[in-house]
N, CA, C and O atoms as a Tripos MOL2 file, in Angstrom:
@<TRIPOS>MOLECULE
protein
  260   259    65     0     0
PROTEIN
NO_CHARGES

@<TRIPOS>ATOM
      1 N          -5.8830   87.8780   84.9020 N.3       1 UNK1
      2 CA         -5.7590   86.4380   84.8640 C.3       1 UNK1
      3 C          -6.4900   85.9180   83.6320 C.2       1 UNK1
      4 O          -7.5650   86.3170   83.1860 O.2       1 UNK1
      5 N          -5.5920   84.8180   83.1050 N.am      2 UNK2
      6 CA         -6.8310   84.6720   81.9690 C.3       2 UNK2
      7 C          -7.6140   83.1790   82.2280 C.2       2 UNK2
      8 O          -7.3140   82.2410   82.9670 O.2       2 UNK2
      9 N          -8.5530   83.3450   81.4520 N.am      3 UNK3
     10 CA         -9.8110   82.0300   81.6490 C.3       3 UNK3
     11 C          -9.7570   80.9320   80.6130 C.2       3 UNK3
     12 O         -10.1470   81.2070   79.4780 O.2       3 UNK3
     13 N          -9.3880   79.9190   80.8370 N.am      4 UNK4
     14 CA         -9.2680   78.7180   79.8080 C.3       4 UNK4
     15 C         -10.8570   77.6730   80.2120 C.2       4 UNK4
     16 O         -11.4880   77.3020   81.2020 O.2       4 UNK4
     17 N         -10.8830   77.6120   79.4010 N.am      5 UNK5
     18 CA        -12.0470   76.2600   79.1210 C.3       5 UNK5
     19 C         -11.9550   75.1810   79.6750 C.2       5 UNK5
     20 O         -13.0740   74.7630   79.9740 O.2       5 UNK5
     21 N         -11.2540   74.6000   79.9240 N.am      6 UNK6
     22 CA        -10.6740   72.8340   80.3470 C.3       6 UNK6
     23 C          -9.4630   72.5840   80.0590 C.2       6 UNK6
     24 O          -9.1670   71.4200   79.7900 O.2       6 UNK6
     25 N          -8.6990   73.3640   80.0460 N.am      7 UNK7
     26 CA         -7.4200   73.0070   79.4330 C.3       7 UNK7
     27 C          -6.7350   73.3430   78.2060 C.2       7 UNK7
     28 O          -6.6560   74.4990   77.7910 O.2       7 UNK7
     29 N          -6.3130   72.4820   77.7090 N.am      8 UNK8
     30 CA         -6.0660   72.5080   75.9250 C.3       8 UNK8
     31 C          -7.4160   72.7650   74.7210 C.2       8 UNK8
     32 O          -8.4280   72.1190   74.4510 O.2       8 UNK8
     33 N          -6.7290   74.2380   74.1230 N.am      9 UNK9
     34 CA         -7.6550   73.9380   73.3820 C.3       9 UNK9
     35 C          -6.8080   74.3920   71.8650 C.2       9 UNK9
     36 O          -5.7460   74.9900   71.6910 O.2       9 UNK9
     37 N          -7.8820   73.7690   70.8290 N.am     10 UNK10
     38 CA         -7.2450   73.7380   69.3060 C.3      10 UNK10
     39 C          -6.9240   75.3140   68.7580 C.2      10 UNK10
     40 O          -6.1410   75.3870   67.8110 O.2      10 UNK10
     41 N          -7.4480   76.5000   69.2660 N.am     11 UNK11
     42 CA         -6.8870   77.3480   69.2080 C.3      11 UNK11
     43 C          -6.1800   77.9330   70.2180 C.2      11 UNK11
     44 O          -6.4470   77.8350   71.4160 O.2      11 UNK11
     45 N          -5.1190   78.6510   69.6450 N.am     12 UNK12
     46 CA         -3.5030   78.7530   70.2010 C.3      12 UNK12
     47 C          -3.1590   79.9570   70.0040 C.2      12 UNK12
     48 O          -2.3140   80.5600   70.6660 O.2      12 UNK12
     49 N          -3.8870   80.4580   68.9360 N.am     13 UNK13
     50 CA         -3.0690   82.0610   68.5060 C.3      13 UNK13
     51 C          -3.7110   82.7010   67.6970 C.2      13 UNK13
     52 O          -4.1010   82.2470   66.6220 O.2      13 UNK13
     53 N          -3.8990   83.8070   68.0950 N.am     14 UNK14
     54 CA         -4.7960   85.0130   67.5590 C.3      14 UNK14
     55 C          -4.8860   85.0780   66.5020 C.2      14 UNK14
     56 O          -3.8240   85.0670   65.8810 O.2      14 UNK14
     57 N          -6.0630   85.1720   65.7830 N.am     15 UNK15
     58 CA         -6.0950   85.1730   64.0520 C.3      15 UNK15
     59 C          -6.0830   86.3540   63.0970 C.2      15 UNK15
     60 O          -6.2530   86.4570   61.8820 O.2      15 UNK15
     61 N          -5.7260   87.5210   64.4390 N.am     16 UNK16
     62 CA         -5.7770   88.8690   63.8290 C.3      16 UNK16
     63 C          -3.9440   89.6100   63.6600 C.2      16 UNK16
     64 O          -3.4730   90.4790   62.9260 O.2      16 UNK16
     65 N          -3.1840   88.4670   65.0630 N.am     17 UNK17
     66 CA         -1.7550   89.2460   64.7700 C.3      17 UNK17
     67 C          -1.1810   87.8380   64.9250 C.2      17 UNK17
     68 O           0.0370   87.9610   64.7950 O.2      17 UNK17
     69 N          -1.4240   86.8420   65.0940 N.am     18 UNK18
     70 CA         -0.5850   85.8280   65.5500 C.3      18 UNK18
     71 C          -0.0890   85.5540   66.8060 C.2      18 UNK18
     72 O           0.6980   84.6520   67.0930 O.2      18 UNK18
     73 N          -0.6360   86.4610   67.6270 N.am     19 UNK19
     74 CA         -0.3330   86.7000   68.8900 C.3      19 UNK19
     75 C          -0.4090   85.2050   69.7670 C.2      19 UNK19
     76 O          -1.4660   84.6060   69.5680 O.2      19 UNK19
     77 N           0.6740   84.4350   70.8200 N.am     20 UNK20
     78 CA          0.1010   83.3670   71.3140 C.3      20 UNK20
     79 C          -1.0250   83.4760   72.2760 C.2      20 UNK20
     80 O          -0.6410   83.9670   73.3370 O.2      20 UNK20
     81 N          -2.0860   83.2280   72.2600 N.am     21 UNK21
     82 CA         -3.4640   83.2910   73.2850 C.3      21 UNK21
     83 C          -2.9530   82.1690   74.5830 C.2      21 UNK21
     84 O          -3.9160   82.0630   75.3420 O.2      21 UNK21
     85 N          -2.0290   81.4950   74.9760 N.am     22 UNK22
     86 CA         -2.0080   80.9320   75.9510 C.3      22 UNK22
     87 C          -1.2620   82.0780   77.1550 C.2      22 UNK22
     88 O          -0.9870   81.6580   78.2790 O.2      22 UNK22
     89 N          -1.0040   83.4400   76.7850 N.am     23 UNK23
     90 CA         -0.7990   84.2830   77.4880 C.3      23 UNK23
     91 C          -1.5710   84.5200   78.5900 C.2      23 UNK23
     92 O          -2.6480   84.9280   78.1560 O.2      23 UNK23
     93 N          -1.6010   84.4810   79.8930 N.am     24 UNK24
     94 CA         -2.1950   84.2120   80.6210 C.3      24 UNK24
     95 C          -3.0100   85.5720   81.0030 C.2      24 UNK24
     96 O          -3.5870   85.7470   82.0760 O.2      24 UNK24
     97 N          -2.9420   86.5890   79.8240 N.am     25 UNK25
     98 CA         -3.9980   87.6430   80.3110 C.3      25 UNK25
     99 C          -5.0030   87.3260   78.5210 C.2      25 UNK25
    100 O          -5.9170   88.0550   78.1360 O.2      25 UNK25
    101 N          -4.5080   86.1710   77.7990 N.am     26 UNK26
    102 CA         -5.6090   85.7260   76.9290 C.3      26 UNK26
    103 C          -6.5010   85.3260   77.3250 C.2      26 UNK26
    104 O          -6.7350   85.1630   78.5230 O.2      26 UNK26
    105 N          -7.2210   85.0690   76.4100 N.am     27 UNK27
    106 CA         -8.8740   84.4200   76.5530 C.3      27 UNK27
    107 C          -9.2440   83.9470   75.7440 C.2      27 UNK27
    108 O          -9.3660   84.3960   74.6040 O.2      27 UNK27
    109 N          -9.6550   82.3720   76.3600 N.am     28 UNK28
    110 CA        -10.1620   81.3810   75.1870 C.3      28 UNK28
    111 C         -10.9430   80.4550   75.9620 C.2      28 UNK28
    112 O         -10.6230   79.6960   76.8770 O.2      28 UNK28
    113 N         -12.8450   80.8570   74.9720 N.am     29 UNK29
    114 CA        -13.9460   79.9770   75.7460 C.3      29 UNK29
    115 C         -14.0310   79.2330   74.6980 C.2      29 UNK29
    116 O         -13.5680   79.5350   73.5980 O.2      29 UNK29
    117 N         -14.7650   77.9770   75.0310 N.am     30 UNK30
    118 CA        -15.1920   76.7420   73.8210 C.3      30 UNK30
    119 C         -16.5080   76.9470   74.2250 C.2      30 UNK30
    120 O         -16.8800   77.3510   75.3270 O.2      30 UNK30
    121 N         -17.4340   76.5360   72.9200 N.am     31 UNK31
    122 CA        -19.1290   76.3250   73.0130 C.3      31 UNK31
    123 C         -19.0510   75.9260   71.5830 C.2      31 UNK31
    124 O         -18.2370   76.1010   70.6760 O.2      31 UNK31
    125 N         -20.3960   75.2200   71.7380 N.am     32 UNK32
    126 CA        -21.2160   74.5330   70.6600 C.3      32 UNK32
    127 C         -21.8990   75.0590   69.7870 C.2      32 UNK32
    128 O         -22.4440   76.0560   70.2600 O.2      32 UNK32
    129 N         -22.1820   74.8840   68.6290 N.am     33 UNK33
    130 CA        -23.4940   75.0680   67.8440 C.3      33 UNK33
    131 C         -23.7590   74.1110   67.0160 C.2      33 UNK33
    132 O         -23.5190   74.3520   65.8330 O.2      33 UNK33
    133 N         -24.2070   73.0380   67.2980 N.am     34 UNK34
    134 CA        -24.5540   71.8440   66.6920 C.3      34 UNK34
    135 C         -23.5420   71.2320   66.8790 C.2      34 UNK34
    136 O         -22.9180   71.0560   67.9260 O.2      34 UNK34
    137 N         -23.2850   70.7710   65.5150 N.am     35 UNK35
    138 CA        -21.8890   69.4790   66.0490 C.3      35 UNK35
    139 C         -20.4290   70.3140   65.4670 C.2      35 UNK35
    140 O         -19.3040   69.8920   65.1990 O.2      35 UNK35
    141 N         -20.9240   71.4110   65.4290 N.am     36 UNK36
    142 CA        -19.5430   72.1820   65.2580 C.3      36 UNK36
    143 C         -18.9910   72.7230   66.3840 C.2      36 UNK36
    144 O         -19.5970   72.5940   67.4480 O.2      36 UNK36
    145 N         -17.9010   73.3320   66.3410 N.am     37 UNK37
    146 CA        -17.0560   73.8490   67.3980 C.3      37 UNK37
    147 C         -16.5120   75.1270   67.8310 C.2      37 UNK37
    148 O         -15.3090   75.1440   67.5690 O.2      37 UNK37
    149 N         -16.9160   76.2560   68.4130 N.am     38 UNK38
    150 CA        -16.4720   77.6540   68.2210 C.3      38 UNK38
    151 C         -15.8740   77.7470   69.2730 C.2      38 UNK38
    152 O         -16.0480   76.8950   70.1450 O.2      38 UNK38
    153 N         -14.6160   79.3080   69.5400 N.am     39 UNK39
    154 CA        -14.2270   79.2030   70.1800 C.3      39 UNK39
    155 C         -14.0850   80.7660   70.2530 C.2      39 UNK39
    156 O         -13.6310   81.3550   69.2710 O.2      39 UNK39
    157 N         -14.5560   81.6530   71.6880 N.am     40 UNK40
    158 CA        -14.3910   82.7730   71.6710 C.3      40 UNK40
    159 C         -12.9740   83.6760   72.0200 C.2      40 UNK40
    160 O         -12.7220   83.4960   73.2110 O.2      40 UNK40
    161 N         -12.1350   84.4310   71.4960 N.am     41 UNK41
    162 CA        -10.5440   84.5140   72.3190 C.3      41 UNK41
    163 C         -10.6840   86.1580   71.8520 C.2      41 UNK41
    164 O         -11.2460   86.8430   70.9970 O.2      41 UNK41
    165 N          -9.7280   86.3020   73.0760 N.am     42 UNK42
    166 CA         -9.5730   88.0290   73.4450 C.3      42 UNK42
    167 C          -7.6900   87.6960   73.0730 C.2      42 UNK42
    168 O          -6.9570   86.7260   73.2680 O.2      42 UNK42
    169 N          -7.4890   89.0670   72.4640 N.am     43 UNK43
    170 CA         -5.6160   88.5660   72.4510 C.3      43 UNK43
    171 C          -5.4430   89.7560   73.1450 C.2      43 UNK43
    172 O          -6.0370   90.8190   72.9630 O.2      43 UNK43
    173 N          -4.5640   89.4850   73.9690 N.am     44 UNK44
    174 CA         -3.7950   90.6850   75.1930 C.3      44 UNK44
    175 C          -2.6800   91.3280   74.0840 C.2      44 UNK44
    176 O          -2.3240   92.4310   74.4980 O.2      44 UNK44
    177 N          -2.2760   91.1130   73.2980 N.am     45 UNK45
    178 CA         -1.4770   91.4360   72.4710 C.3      45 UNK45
    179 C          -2.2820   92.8480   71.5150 C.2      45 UNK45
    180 O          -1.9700   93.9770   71.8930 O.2      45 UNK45
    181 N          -3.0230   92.7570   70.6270 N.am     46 UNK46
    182 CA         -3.6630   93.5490   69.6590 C.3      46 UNK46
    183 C          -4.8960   93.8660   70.7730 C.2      46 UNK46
    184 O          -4.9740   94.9460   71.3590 O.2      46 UNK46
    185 N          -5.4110   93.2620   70.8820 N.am     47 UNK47
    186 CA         -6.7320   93.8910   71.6990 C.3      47 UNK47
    187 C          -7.6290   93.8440   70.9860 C.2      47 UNK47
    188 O          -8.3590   94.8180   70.8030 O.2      47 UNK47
    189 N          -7.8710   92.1840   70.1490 N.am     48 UNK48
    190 CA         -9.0460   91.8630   69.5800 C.3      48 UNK48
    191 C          -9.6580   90.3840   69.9250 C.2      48 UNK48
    192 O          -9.1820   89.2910   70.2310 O.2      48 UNK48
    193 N         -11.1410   90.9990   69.6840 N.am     49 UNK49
    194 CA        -11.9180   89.7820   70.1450 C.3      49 UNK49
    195 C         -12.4600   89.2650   69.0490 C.2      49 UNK49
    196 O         -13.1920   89.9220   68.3090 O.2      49 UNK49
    197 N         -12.0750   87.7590   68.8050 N.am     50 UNK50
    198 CA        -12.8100   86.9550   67.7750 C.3      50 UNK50
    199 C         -13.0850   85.1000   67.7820 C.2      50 UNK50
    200 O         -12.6050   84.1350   68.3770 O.2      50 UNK50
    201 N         -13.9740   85.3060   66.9070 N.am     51 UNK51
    202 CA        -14.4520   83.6660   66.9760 C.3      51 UNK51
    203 C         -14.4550   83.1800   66.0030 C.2      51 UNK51
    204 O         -14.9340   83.4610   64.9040 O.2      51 UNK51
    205 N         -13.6930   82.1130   66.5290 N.am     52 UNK52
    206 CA        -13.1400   81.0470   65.6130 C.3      52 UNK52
    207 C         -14.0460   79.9060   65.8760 C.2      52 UNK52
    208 O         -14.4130   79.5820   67.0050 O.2      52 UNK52
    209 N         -14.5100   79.1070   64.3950 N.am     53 UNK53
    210 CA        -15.2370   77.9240   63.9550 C.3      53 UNK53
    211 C         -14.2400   77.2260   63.5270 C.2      53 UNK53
    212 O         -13.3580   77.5110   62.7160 O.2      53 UNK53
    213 N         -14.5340   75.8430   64.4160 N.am     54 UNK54
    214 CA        -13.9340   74.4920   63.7090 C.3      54 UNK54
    215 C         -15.1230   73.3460   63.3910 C.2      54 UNK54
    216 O         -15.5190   72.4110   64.0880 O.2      54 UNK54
    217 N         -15.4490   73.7130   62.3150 N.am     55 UNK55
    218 CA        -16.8370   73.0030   61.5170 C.3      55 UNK55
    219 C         -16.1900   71.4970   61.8420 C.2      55 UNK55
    220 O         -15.0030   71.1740   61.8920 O.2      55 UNK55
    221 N         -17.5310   70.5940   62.0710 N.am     56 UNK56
    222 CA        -17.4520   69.3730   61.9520 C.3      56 UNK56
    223 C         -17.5240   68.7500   60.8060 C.2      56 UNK56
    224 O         -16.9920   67.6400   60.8440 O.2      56 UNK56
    225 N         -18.1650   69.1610   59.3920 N.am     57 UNK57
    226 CA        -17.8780   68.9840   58.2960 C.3      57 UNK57
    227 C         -17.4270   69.9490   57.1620 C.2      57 UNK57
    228 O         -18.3400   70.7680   57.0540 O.2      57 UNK57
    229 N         -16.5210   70.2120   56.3360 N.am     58 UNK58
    230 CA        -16.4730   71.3500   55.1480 C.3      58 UNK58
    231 C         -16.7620   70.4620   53.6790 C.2      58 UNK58
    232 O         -16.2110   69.3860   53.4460 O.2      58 UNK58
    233 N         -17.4520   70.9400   53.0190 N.am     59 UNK59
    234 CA        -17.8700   70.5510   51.7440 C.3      59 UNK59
    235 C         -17.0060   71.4840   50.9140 C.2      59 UNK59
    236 O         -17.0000   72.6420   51.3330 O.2      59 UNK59
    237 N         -16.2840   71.2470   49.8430 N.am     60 UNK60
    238 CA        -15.8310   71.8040   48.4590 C.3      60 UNK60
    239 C         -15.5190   71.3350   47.6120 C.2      60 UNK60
    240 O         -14.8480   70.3070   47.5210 O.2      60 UNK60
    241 N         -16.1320   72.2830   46.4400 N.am     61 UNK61
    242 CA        -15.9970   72.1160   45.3830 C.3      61 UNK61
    243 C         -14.6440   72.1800   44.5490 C.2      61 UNK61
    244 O         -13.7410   72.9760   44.8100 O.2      61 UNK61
    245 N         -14.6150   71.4470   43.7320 N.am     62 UNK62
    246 CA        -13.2850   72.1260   42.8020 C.3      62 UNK62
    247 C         -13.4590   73.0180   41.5980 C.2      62 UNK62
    248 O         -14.6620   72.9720   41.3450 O.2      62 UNK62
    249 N         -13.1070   73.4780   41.0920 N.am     63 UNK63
    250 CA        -13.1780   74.3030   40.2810 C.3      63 UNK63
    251 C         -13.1110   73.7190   38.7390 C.2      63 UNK63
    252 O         -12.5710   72.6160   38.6540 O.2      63 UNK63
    253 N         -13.6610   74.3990   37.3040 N.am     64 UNK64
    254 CA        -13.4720   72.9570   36.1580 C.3      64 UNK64
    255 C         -12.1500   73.7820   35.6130 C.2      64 UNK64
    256 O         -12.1080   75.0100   35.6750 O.2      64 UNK64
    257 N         -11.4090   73.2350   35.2410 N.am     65 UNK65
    258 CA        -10.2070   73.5470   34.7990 C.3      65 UNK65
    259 C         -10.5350   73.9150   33.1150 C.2      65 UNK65
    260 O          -9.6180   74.2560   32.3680 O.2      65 UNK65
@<TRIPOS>BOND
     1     1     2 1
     2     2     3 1
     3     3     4 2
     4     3     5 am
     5     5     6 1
     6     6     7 1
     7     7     8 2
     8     7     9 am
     9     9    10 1
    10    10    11 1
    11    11    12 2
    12    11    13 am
    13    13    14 1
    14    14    15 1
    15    15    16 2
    16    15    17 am
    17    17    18 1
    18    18    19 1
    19    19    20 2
    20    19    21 am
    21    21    22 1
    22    22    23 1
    23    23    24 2
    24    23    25 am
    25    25    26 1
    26    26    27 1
    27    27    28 2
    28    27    29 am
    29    29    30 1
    30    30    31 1
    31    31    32 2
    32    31    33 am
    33    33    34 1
    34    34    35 1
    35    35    36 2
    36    35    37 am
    37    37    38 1
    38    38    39 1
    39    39    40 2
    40    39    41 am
    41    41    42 1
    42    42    43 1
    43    43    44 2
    44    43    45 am
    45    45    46 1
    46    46    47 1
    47    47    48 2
    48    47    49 am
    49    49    50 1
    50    50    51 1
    51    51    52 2
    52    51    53 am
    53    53    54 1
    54    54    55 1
    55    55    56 2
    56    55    57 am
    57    57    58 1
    58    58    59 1
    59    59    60 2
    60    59    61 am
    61    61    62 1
    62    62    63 1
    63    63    64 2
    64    63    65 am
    65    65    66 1
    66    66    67 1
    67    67    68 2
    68    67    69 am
    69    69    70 1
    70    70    71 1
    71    71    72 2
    72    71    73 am
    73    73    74 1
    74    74    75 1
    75    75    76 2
    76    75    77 am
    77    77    78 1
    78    78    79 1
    79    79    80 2
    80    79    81 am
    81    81    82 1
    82    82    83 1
    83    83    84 2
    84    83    85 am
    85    85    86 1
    86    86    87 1
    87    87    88 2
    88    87    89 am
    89    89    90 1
    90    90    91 1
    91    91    92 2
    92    91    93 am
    93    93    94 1
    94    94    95 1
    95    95    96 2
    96    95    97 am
    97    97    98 1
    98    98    99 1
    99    99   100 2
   100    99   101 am
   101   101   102 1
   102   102   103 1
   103   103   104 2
   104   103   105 am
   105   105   106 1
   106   106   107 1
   107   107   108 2
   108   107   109 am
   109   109   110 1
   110   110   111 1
   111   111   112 2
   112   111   113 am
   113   113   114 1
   114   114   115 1
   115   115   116 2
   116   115   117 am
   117   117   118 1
   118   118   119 1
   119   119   120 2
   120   119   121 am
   121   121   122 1
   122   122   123 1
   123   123   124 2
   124   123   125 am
   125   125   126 1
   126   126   127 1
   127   127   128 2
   128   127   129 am
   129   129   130 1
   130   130   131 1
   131   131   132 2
   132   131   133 am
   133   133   134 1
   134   134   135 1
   135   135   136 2
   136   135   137 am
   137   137   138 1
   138   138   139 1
   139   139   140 2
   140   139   141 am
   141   141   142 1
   142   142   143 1
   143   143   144 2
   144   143   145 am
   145   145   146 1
   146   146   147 1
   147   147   148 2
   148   147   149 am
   149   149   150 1
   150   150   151 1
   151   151   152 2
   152   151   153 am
   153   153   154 1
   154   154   155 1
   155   155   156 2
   156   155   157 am
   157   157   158 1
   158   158   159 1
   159   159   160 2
   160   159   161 am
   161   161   162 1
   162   162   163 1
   163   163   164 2
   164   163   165 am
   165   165   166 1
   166   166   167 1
   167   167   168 2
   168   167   169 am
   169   169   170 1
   170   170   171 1
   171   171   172 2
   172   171   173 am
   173   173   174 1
   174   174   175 1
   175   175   176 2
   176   175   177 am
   177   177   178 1
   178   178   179 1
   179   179   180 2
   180   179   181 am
   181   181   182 1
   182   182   183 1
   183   183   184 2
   184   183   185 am
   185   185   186 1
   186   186   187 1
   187   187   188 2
   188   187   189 am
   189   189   190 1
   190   190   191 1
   191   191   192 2
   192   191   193 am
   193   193   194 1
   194   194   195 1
   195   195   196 2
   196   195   197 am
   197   197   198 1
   198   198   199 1
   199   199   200 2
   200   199   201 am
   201   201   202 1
   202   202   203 1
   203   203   204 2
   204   203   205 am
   205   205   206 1
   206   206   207 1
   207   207   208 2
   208   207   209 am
   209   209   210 1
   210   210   211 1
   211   211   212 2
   212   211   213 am
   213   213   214 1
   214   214   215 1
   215   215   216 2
   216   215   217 am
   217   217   218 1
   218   218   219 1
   219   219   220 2
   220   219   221 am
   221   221   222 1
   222   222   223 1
   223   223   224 2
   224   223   225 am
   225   225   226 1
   226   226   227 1
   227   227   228 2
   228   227   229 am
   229   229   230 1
   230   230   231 1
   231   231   232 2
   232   231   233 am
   233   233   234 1
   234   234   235 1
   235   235   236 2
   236   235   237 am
   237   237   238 1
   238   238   239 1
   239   239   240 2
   240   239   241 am
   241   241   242 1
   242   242   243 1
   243   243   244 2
   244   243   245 am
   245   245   246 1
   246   246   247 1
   247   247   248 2
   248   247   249 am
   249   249   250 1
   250   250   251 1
   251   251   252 2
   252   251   253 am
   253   253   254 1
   254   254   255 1
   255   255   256 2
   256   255   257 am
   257   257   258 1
   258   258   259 1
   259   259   260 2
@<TRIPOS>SUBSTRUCTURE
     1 UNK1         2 RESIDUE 1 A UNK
     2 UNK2         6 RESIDUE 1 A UNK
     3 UNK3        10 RESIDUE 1 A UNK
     4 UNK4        14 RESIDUE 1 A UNK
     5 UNK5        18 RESIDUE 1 A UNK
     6 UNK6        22 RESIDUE 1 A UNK
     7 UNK7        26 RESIDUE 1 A UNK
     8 UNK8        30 RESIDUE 1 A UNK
     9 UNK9        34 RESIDUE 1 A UNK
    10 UNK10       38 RESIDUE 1 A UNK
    11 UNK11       42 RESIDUE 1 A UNK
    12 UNK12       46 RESIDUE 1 A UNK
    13 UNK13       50 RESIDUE 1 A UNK
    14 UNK14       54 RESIDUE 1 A UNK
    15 UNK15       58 RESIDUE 1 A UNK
    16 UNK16       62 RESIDUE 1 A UNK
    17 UNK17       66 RESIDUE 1 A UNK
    18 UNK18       70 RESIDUE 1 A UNK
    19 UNK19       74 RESIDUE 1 A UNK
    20 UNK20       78 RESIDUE 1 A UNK
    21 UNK21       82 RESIDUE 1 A UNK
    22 UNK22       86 RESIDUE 1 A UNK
    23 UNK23       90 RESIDUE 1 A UNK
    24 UNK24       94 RESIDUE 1 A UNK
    25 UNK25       98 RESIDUE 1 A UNK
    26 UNK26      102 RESIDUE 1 A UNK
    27 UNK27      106 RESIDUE 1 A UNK
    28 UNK28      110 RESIDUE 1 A UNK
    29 UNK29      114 RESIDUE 1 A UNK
    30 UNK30      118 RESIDUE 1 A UNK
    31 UNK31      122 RESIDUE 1 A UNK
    32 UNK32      126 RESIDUE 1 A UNK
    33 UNK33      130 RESIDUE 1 A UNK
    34 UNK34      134 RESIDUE 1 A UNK
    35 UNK35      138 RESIDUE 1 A UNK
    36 UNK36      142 RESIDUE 1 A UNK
    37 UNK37      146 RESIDUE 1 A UNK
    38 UNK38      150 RESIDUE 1 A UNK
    39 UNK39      154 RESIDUE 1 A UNK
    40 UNK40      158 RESIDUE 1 A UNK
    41 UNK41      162 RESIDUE 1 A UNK
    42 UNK42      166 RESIDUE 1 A UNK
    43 UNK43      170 RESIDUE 1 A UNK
    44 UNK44      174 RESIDUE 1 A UNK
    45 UNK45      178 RESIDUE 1 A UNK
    46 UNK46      182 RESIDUE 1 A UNK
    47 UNK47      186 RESIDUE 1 A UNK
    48 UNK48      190 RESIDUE 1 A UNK
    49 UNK49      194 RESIDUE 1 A UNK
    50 UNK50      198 RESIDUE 1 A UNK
    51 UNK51      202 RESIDUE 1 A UNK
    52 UNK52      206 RESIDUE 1 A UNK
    53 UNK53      210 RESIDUE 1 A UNK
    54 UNK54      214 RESIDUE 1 A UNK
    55 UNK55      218 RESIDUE 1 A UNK
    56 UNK56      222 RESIDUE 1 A UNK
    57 UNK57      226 RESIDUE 1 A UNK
    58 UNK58      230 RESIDUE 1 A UNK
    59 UNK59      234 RESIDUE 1 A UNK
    60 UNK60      238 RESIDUE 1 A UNK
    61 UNK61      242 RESIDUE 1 A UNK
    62 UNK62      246 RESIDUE 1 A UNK
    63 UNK63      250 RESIDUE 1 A UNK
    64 UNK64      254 RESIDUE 1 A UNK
    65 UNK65      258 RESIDUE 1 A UNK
């Protein structure tokens, strides 16, 4: 069975095959680290576990041409 967080969450699909994680033997937890956003997911597909950051801010630079 798989374990969802609350529902909907901003990740959807495995970042190692593309696999969809709403597969119900996926896995996708949400937690905090400051005011950013991580998200832990298992893909039933490849059989990898990874965490994904959705930063609350990204800073970049451009490059000088």
């Amino acid at each position: 069975m798989g374990v969802r967080s609350g529902g909907n969450t901003d990740v959807r699909w495995c970042p190692a095959c593309g696999g969809d994680l709403n597969d119900p033997q996926g896995f996708v937890a949400e937690y905090w680290k400051a005011k950013d956003r991580w998200f832990l997911t298992w893909c039933s597909r490849c059989h990898t576990t990874a965490q994904v950051c959705l930063p609350h801010r990204i800073t970049a630079t451009e490059p000088e041409h």
